[in-house]
N, C-alpha and C positions, 0 to 999 in steps of 0.2 A: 461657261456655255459648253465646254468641251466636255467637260465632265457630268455634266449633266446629262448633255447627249448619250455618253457611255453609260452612267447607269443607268439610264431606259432602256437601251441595247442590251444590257445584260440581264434588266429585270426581264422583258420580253424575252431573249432567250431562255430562259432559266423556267417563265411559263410556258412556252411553247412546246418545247423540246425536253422539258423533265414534268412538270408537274401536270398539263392537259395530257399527256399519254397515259400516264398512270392513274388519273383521275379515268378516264374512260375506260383505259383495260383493266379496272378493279371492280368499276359499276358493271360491266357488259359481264366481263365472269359471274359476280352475284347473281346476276340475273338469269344468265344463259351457262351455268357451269361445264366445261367443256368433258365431254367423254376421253378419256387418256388410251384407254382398251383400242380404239379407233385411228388411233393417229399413227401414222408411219412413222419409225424411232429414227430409222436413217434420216428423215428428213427434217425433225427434230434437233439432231445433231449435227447437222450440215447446220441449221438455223442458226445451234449454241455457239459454232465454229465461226462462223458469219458475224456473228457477234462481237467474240472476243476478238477478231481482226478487227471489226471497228474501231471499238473502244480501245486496241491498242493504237492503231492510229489517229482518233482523237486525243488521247492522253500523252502521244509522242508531240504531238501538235503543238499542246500548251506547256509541251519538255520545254520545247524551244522556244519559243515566243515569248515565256515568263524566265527561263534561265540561260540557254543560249546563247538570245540573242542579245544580251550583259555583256556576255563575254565577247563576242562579234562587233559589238561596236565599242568594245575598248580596243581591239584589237583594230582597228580600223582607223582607229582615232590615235593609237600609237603607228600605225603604219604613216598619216598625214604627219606628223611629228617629227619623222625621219627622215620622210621622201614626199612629204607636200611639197608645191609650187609656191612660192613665195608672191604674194601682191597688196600691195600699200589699199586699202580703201577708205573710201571717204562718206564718213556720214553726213547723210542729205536729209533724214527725218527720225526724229524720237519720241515714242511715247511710253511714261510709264506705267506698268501694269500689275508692279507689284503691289502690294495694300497696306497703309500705313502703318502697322504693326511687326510689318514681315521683319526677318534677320537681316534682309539683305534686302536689295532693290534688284527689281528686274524692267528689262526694255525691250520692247520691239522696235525694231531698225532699220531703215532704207538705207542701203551700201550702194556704192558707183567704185565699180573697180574695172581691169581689164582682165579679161578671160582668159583661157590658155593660148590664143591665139594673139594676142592685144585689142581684140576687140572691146568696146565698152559697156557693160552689162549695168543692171540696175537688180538688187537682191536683198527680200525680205529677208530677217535675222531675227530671233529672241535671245537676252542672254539676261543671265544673274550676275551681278556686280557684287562682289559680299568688300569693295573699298570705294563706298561712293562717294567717301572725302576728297581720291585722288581726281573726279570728273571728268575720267577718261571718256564717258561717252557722250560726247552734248554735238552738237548742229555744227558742222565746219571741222572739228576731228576725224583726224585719220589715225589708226587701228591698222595690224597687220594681220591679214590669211594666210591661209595653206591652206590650197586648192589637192584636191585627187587628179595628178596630170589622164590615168582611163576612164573616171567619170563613170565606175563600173558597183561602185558601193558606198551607202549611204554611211556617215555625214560625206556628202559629195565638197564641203571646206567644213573646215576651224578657224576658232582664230586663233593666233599663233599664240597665245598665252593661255590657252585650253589644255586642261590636265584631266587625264581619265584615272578616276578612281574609284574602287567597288566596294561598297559598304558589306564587310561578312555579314555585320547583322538581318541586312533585308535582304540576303542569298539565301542566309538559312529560313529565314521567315515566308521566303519563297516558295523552300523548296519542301520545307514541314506542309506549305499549304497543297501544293500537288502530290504529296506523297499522302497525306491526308483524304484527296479525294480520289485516289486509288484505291486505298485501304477500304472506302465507303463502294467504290462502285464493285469489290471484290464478295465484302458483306453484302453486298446484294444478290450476287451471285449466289450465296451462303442462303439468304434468306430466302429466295427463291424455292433452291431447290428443295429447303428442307418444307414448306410451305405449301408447295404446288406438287410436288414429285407423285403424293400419293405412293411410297413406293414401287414407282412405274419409271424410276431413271430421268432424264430429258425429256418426256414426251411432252412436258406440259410447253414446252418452248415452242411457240409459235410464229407468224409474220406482224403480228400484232401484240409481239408482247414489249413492256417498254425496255428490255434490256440490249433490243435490237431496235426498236423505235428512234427511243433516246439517242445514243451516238446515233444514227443514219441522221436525224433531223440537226444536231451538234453540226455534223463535217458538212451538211450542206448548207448550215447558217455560215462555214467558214470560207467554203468553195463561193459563196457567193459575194460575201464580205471581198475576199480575194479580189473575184473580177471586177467590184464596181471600185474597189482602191486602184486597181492598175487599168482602168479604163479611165476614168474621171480625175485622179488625186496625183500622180506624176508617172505620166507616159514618158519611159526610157529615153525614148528619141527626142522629146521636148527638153530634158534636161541634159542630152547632149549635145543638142543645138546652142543651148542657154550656154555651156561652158567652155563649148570647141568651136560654137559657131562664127559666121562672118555677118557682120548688119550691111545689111543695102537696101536701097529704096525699089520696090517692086510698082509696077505700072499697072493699074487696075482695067483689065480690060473687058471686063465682065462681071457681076453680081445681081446674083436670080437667086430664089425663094425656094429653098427644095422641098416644102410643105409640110415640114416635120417644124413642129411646135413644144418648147418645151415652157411650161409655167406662162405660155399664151406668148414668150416670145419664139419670135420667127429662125429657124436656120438658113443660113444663107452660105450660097457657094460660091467663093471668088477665082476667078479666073485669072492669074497673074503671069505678067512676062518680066524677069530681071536678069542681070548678066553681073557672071561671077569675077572671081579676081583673077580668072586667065582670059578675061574679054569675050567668054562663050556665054550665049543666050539662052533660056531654060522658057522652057512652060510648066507651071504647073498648078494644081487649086488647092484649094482650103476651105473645111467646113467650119462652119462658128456660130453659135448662138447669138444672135445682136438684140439688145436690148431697145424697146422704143425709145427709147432715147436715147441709141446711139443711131438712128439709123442714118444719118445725117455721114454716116464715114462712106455709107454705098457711095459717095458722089467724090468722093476723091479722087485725085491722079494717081497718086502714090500710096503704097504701105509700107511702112518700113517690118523689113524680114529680117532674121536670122535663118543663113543656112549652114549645113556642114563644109567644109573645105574639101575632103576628102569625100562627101557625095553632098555635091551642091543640087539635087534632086530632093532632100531631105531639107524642108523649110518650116517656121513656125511666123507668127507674129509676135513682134517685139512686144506689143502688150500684153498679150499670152504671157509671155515668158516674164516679164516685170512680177506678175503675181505668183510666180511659183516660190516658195519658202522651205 
C-alpha cells in the first residue's frame, strides 16, 4: 500500500512539475514565438539567476534525503547503542507481514513497556527477523530497547540487538542516480540556451519557462509534503508526551462540536480538568476527530492523558499516542 501510494506521488509529481510545464511552454512558444529584441536582458538574468538557486536548492534537498539522511540515522542509531535507555518490553500482538518467499520474515508489533519516566506506554514496531528458527518474537515475549533518553531524533528506540549498517552498493547507486539528474538538468541548461538564445544571450529566459517552473513547482510539492507530515504524521510534542509523559485519568467536563468535518466526521473539543503528580490541578482542551462510532466516549467521565512532567500543560490522549509507530 505504501509503495503504491509513493509511486503515484512521484508519478504525479514528475507530471506536474516536469512534463505539463514543458508541454505547455513548448506549444504556447510554437504558437506565439516570443520577440527576444524586446525583452529586458537584466531581467532575464535575474530569471536565469532565480533559477539556478532553485534548482540548487531542490537538488541539495534530495543531497539529503536520499544520501544524508543514511548517514544520520546510523549515526543516530549508533548514538542509542551507546547511550540509549535500557527497557525490558513485552509483546502483546503480532502480525506477519513478510510474504512467503521472502529471505527473512518480517513483523509488526504491539510492545508494553515503561517510558523514560516509568510510565506505561503501549507502541507499534516493524522488524525483519533473518533467525526465525530462534522465535524470538511470538505473544507473551519480552525483547529489550534503548530508548533516546531527549526524544529529539528519529529512530526515537531500537531494540537493543539492532545493528546499523550501510550497503556501499546502494550509496553509490544513490548517489550515480542524483548525480545523474544533475548532469541532466545542467544539459538542459545547455540545450536551452543553445536552442532558444537566438544569439541574443539569456533573454529567451522567462517567468514561464520550465527551467524556473520546474524546480519552483518541485520545492513547493516538498514545502508542502513538509507541512502536512509534521502536521498530521508525528507532532514533536505528541512523541514527547508518548516517551517523557505521565498517564492520568482526566475528567471530561465538557465536549461540543466545533463544525469542522473531516471525511463527514465531526471534530470535537474536550474540555478537561486533571491534577498532576505534585497534586496541582490543570485545565486544559483537545481537539480530535471522533469517528461515528466513537462517538459514544463524548459521555465519559474520564480520559486517560498523557502529560509532560516537566510542563504538565502539554497533554495528549493515550489512544492518540497508542497509534503512533
Amino acid at each position: 500500500m505504501k509503495r503504491g501510494f509513493l509511486l503515484f506521488a512521484i508519478i504525479n509529481a514528475v507530471f506536474f512539475a516536469i512534463v505539463l510545464p514543458m508541454l505547455l511552454y513548448y506549444n504556447i512558444k510554437s504558437e506565439y514565438p516570443p520577440n527576444l529584441r524586446e525583452r529586458d536582458p537584466w531581467f532575464a538574468l535575474s530569471v536565469a539567476a532565480a533559477s539556478v538557486v532553485i534548482w540548487g536548492v531542490v537538488l541539495a534537498g534530495y543531497f539529503r534525503k536520499w544520501i544524508i539522511n543514511i548517514f544520520i540515522a546510523k549515526r543516530n542509531i549508533t548514538y542509542l547503542r551507546e547511550k540509549g535507555i535500557r527497557r525490558e518490553a513485552k509483546i502483546m500482538a503480532v502480525t506477519k507481514t513478510s510474504k512467503p518467499n521472502a529471505g527473512y520474515d518480517a513483523y509488526d508489533l504491539n510492545l508494553s513497556f515503561k517510558n523514560l519516566v516509568g510510565a506505561e506506554i503501549l507502541q507499534k514496531a516493524s522488524i525483519n527477523d533473518a533467525k526465525p528458527y530462534e522465535r524470538r518474537f511470538e505473544v507473551g515475549k519480552k525483547i529489550e530497547l534503548l530508548l533516546d533518553k531527549e526524544v529529539k531524533h528519529e529512530p526515537y528506540f531500537i531494540f537493543a540487538t539492532s545493528e546499523a549498517t550501510i550497503k556501499k552498493a546502494a550509496i553509490a547507486l544513490i548517489s550515480f542516480g542524483w548525480l545523474a539528474l544533475t548532469a541532466l538538468v545542467i544539459a538542459y541548461y545547455g540545450y536551452a540556451y543553445l536552442s532558444e538564445s537566438e544569439g541574443m544571450g539569456w533573454r529567451f529566459m522567462s517567468l514561464g519557462h520550465p527551467l524556473i517552473v520546474c524546480p519552483a513547482i518541485l520545492l513547493f510539492f516538498r514545502i508542502i509534503i513538509t507541512l502536512i507530515y509534521h502536521k498530521l504524521a508525528k507532532p514533536g510534542d505528541a512523541v514527547s508526551i508518548k516517551f517523557k509523559g505521565i498517564q492520568t485519568d482526566a475528567r471530561l467536563l465538557k465536549a461540543s462540536q466545533t463544525g469542522t468535518y473531516i471525511n463527514e466526521q465531526p471534530q470535537v473539543k474536550f474540555d478537561l480538568e486533571y491534577t498532576d503528580h505534585l497534586k496541582k490541578t490543570h485545565h486544559a482542551s483537545l481537539k480530535k476527530i471522533v469517528g461515528l462510532l466513537e462517538l459514544d466516549t463524548l459521555k465519559q467521565e474520564h480520559i486517560s492523558i498523557y502529560y509532560l512532567k516537566e510542563k504538565p500543560e502539554k497533554i495528549a490522549f493515550a489512544s492518540d499516542l497508542n497509534e503512533l509507530s
